[in-house]
VOKE-598397 format. One record per residue: residue in three letters; x, y, z negated of N, C-alpha, C, O in turn. Coordinates in steps of 0.2 Angstrom, whole numbers, padded with zeros to 4 digits, always signed. Layout:
BEGIN
AlaXYZXYZXYZXYZ...
END
This chain:
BEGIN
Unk+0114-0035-0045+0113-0030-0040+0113-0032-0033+0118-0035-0031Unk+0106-0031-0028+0106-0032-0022+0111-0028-0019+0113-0022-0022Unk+0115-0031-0011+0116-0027-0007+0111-0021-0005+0105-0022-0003Unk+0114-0015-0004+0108-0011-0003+0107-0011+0008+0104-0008+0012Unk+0111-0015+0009+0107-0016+0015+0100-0020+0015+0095-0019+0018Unk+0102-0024+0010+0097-0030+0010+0090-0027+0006+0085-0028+0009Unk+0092-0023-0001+0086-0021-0001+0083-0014+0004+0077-0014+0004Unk+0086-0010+0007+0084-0005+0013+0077-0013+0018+0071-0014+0020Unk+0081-0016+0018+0077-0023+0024+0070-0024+0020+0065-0026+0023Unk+0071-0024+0014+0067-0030+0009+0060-0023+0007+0054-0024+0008Unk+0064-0017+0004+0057-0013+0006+0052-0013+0013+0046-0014+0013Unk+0056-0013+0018+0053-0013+0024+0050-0021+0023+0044-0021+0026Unk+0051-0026+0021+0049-0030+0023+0040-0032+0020+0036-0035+0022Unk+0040-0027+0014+0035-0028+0009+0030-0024+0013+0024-0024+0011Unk+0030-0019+0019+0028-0014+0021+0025-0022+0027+0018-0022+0028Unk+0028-0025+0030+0029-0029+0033+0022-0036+0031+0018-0038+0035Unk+0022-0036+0025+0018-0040+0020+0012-0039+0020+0007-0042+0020Unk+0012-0033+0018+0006-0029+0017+0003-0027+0022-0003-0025+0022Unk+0006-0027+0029+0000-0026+0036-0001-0034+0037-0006-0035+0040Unk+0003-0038+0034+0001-0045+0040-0008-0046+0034-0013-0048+0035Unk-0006-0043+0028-0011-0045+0023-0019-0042+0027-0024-0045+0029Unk-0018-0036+0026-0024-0034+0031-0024-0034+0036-0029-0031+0038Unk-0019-0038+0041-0023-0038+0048-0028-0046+0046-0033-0046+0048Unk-0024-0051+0043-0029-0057+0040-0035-0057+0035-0039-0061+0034Unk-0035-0051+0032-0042-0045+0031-0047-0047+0036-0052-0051+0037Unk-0043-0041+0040-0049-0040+0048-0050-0045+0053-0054-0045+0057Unk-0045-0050+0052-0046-0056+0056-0052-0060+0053-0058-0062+0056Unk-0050-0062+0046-0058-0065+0041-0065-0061+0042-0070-0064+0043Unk-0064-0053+0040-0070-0050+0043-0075-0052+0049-0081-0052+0049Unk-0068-0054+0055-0072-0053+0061-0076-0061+0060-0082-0061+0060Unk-0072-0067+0058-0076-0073+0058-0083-0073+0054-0088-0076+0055Unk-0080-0068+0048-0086-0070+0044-0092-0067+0047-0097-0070+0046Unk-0092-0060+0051-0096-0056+0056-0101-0063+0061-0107-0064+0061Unk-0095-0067+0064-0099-0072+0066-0102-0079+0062-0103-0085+0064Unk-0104-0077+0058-0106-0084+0054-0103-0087+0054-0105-0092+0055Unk-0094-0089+0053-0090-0094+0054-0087-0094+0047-0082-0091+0046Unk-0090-0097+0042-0087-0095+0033-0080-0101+0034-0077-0100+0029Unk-0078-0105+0037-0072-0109+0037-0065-0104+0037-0062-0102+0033Unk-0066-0103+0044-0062-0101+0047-0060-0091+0045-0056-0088+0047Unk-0066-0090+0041-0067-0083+0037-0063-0085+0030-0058-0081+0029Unk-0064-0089+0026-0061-0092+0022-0053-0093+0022-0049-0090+0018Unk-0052-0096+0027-0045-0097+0030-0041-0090+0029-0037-0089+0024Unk-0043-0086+0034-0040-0081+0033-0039-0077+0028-0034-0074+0026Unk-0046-0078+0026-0045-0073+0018-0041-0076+0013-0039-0074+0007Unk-0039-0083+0014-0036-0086+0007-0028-0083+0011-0023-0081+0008Unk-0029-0083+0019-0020-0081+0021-0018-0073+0019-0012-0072+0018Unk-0023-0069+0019-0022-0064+0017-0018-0063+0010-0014-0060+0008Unk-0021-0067+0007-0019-0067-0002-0011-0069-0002-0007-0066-0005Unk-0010-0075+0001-0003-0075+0002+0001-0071+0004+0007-0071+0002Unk-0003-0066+0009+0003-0062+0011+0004-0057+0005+0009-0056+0001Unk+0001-0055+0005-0001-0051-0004+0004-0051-0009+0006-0047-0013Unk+0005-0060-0009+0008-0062-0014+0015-0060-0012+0020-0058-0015Unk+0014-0063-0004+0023-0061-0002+0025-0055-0004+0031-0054-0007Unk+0021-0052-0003+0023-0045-0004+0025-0045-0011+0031-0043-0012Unk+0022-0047-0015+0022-0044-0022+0029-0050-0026+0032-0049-0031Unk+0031-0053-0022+0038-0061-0024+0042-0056-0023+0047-0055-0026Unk+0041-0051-0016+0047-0047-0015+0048-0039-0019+0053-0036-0020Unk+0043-0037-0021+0041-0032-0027+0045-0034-0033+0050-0031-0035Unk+0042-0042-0036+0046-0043-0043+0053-0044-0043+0057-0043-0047Unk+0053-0045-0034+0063-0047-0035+0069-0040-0036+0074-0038-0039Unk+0063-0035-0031+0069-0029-0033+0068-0026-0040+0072-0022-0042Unk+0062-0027-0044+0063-0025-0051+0066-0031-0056+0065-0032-0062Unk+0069-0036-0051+0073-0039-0057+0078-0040-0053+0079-0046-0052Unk+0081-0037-0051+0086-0033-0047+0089-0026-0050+0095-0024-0050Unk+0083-0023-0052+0083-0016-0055+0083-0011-0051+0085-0006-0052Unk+0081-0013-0044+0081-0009-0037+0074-0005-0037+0069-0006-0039Unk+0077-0001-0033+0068+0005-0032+0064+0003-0030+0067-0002-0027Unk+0059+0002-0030+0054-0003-0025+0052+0003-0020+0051+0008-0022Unk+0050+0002-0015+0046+0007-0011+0041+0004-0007+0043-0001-0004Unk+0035+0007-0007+0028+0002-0005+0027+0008+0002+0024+0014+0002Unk+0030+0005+0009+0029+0009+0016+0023+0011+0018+0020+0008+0014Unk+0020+0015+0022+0014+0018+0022+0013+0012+0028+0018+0009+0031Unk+0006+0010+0030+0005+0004+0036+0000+0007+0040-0004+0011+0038Unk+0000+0004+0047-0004+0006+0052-0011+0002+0050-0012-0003+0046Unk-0015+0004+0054-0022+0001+0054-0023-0005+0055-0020-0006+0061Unk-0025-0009+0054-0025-0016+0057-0029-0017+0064-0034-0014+0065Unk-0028-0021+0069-0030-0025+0074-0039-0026+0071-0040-0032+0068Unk-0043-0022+0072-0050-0023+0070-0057-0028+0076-0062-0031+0074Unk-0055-0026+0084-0058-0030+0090-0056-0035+0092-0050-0036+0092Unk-0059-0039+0094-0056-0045+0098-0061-0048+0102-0067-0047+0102Unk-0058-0051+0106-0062-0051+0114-0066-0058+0112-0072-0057+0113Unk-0062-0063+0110-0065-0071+0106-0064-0073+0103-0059-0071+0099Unk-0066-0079+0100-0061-0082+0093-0054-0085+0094-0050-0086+0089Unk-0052-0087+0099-0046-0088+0102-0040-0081+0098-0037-0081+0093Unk-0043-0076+0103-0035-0069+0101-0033-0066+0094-0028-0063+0093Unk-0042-0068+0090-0037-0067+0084-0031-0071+0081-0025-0070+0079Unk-0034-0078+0083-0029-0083+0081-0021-0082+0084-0016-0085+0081Unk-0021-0078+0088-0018-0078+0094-0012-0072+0092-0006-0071+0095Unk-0015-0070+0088-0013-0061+0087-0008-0066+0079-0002-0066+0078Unk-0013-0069+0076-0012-0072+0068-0003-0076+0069+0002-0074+0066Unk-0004-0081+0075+0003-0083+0079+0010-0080+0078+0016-0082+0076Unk+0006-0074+0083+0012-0069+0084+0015-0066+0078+0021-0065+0076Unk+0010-0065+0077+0014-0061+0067+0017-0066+0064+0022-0063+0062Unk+0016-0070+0063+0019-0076+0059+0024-0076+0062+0029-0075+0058Unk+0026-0078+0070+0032-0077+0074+0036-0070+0071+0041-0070+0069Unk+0033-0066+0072+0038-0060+0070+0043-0060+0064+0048-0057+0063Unk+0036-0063+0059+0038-0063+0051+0043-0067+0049+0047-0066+0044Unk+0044-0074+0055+0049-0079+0053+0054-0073+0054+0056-0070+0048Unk+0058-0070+0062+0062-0067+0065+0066-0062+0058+0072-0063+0056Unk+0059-0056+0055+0062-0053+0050+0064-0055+0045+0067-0052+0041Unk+0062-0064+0043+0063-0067+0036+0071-0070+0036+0074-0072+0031Unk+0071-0070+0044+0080-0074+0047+0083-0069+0045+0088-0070+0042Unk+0080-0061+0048+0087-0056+0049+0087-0054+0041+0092-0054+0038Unk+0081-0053+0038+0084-0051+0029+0090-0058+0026+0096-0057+0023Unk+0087-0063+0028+0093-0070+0027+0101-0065+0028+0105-0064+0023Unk+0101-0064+0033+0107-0062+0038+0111-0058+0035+0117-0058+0033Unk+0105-0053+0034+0108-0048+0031+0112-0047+0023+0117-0044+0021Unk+0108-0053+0020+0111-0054+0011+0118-0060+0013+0121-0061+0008Unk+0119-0063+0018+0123-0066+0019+0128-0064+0020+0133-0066+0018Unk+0128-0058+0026+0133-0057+0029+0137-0051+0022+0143-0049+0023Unk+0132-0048+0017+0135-0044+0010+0138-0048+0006+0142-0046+0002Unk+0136-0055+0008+0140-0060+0001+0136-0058-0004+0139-0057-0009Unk+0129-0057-0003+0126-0057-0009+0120-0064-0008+0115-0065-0005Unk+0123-0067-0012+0121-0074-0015+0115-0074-0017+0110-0076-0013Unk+0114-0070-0023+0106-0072-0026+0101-0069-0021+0096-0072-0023Unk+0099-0067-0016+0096-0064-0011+0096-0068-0005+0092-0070-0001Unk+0102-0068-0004+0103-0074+0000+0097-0082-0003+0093-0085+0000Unk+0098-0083-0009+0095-0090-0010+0087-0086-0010+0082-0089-0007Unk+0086-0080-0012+0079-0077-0015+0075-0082-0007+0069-0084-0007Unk+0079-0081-0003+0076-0080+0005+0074-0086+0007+0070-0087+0012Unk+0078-0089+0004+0077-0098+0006+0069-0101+0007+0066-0104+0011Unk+0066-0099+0002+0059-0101+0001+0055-0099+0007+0050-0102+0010Unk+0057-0092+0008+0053-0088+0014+0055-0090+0021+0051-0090+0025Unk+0062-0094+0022+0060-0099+0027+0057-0105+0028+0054-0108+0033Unk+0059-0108+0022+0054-0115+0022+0046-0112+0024+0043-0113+0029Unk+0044-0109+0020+0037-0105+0020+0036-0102+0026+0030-0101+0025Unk+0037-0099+0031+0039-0097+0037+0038-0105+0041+0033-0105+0044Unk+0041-0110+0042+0039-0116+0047+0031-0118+0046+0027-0120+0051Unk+0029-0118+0038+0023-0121+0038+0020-0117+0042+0018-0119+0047Unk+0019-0111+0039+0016-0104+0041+0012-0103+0050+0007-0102+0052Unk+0020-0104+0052+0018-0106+0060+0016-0110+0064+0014-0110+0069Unk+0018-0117+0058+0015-0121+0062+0007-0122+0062+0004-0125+0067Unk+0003-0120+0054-0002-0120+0054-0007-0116+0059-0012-0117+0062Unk-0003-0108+0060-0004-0106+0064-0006-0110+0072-0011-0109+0075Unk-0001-0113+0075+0001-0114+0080-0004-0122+0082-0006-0123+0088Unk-0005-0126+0075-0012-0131+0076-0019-0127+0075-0024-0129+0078Unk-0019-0122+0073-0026-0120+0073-0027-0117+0078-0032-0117+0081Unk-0022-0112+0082-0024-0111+0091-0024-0115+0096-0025-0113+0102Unk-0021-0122+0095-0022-0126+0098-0030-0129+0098-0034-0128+0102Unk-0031-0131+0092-0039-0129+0091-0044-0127+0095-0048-0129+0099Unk-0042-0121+0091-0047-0114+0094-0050-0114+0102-0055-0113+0105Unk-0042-0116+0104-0043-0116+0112-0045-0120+0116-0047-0119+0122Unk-0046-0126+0111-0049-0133+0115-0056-0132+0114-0060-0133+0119Unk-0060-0129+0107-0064-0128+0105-0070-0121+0106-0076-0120+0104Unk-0067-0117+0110-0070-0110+0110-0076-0109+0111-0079-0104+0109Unk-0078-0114+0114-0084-0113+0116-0092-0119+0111-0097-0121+0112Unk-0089-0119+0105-0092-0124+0102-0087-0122+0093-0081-0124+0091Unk-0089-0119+0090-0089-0115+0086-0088-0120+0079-0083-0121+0075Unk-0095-0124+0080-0096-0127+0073-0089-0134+0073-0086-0137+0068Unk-0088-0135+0080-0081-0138+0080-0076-0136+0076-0073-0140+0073Unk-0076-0130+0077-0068-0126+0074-0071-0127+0066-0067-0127+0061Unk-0077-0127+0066-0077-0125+0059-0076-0130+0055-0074-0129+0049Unk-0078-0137+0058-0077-0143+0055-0071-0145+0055-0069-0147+0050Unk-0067-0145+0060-0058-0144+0060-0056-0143+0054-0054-0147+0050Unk-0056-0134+0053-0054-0128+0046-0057-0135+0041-0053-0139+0038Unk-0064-0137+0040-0065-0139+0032-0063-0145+0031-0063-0147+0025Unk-0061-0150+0038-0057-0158+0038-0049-0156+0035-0046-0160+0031Unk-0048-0150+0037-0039-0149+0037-0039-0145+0032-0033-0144+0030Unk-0044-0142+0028-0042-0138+0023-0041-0142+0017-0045-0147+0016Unk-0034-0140+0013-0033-0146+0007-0034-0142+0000-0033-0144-0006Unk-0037-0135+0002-0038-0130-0003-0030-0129-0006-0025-0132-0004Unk-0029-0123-0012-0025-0121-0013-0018-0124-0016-0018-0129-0020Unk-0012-0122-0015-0009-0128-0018-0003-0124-0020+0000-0120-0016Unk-0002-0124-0024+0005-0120-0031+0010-0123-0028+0009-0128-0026Unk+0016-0118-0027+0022-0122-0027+0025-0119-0031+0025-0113-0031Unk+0029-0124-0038+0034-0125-0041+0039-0119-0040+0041-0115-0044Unk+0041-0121-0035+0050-0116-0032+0048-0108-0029+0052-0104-0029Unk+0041-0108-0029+0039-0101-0026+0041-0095-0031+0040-0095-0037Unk+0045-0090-0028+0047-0086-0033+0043-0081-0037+0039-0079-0033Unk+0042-0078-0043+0037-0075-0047+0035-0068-0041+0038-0064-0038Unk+0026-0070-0044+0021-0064-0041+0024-0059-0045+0026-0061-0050Unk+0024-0052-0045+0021-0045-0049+0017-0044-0050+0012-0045-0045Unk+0016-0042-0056+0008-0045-0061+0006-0050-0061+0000-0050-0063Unk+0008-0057-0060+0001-0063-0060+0006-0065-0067+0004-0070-0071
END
């Protein structure tokens, strides 16, 4: 049985999962809007991940035996001024997502609940790559902005395609 602090945090966080998922929806829409299928690609494969986040933290509270609860979510970030600020916006979220992935840590730590505590470890390992990908591709972007087919050949040099991790914890339903 989780701490029910932890699970109160870990509903919210799936709520959390599920917007980052469609704002990298709308961020992929917008690239693919512009003929940019790398960088459209990109995102729609980060979208799935977040997805899945969502869904690692789904199967944990039903093998938990906890209620799961799916938050209602705001609309996603749909305009963007260039290709720079979606990235820019992509950043920030990931930054945020590290912050919430530390305080749910915090919070199963400071219950002495161990298995939640460990559930979380992956989510910060997964969180460094996350931003740092983040954080090389608006370096990118930025140097690039103005020459498109650049970014694009970036994304499919740096794209290693899909890759399984072993230690990642179980999707719901896959």
């Amino acid at each position: 049985m989780a701490a029910p602090a932890f699970v109160e945090k870990l509903q919210e966080q799936i709520g959390h999962e599920f917007a980052a998922h469609q704002q990298y929806v709308a961020i992929a829409t917008y690239y693919d809007a512009l003929t940019m299928p790398q960088m459209a690609a990109l995102f729609y494969a980060q979208a799935l991940e977040e997805r899945d986040h969502a869904m690692m933290m789904v199967q944990y509270l039903l093998d938990a035996d906890e209620q799961v609860v799916i938050p209602a979510l705001d609309a996603p970030r749909m305009d963007f001024a260039d290709v720079v600020s979606p990235v820019e916006l992509a950043l920030a979220q990931e930054k945020r997502v590290t912050e919430q992935i530390n305080e749910l840590t915090r919070v199963a730590r400071e219950a002495s609940d161990f298995a939640s505590d460990q559930f979380m470890q992956w989510f910060i390992k997964e969180q460094v790559e996350e931003v740092a990908t983040m954080s090389d591709l608006l370096a990118v972007v930025t140097r690039s902005k103005d020459d498109l087919e650049r970014i694009e050949d970036w994304v499919a040099r740096e794209d290693s395609g899909p890759d399984s991790d072993p230690m990642a914890p179980p999707v719901a339903g896959a």
